[in-house]
NUPA-73024 format. One record per residue: residue in three letters; x, y, z of N, C-alpha, C in turn. Coordinates in pm, whole numbers, plus 50000, padded with zeros to 5 digits. Example, Ala and Ser with C-alpha at 12.3 -4.5 7.8 and 13.67 -1.06 7.14 Angstrom:
// NUPA-73024
ala513194943150780512304955050780513204967050780 ser512854977550708513674989450714512905000350787 
// end
This chain:
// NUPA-73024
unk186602074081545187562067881456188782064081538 unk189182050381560190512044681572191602042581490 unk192652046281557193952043481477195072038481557 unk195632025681503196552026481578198172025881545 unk199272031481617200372040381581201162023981469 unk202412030881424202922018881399203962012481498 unk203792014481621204422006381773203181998281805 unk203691985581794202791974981853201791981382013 unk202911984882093202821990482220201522002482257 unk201772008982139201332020782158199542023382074 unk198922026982153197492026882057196802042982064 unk196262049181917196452062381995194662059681916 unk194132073881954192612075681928192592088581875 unk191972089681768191802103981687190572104281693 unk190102119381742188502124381799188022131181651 unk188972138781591188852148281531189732149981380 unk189422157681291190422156081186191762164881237 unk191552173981334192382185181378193562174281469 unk192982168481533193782154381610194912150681494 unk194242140081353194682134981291196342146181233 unk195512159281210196532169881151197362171281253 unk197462176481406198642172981491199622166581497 unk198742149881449200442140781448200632138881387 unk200192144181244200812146281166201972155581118 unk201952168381239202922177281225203602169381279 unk203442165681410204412156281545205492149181407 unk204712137181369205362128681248206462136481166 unk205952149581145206852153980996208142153681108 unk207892169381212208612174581261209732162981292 unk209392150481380210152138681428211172134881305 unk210202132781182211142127681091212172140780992 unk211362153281020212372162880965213802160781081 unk213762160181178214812160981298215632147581258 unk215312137581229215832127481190216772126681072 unk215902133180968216672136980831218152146180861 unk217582153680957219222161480953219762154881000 unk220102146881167220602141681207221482129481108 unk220862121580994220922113780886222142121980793 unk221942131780818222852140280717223952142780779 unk223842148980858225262157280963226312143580967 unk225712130580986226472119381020227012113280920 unk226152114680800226322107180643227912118280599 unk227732136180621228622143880620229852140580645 unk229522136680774230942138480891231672124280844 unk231142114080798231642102380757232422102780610 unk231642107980531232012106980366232422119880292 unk232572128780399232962139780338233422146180406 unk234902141580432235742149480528236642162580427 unk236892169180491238492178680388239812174580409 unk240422174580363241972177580333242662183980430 unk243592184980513244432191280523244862202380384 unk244972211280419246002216980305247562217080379 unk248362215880287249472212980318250472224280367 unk251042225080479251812234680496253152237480480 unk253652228580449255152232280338255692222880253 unk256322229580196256872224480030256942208280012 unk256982203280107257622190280109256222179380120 unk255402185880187253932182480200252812181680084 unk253302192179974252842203979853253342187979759 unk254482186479733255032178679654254572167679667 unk254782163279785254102144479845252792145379794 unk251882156779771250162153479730250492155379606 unk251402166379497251082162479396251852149679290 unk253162142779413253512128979322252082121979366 unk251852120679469250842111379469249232113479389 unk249212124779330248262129179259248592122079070 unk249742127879098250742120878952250562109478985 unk250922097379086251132087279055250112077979018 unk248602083279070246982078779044246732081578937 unk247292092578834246692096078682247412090178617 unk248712086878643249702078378561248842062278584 unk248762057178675248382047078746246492046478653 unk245952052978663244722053778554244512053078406 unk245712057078403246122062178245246962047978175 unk247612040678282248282028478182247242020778253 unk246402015278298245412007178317244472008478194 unk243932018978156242932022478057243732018277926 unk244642023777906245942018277755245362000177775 unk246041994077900246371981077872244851972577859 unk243291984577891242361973177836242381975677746 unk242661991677689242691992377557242871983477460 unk243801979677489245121971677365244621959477405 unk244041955877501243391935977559241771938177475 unk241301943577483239831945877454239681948477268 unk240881961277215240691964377093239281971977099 unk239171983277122238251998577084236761990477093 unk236501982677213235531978277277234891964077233 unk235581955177174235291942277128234421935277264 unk235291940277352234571932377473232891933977508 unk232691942877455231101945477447229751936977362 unk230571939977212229771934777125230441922477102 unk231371917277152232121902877092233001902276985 unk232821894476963233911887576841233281888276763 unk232221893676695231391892676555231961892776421 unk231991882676312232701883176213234341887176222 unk234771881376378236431886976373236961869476370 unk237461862476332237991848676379239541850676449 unk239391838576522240661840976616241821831976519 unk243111839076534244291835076489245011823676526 unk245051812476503245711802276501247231803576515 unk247591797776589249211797176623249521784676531 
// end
């Protein structure tokens, strides 16, 4: 039985089913080593920590700027509120007619 790898280059020959089961560990093992490597990097990119802050002045600067994103969330959501009306924008204008100036 022939097989050949998925590298153009490369052509391998399986004698045996015990053959076939080898590179197949080879395969996992390669791609288990890969998966972490995939991770550690995906980690180190998108999931860094914080500093924690070491004095008062540091403490305060994260939580205005913590305040200023929930404030900053909070009148964004009001003003589709009040543009949209309790989700018109979804289902439309159905049986609402628009007001004439």
């Amino acid at each position: 039985m022939q097989n050949t790898d998925t590298s153009p280059k490369t052509k391998r020959e399986f004698r045996s089913l015990s053959d076939i089961v080898a590179y197949k560990q080879q395969l996992r093992e390669k791609i288990d080593k890969d998966e972490e490597t995939i991770t550690s990097k995906w980690n180190d990119l998108f999931h860094k920590e914080e500093e924690e802050p070491r004095n008062r002045a540091q403490k305060l600067a994260r939580m205005v700027s913590l305040g200023t994103g929930v404030f900053d969330g909070a009148l964004l959501g009001w003003k589709l509120y009040r543009r949209y009306q309790e989700g018109a924008f979804l289902f439309g204008n159905f049986g609402k007619k628009k007001k004439r100036k």
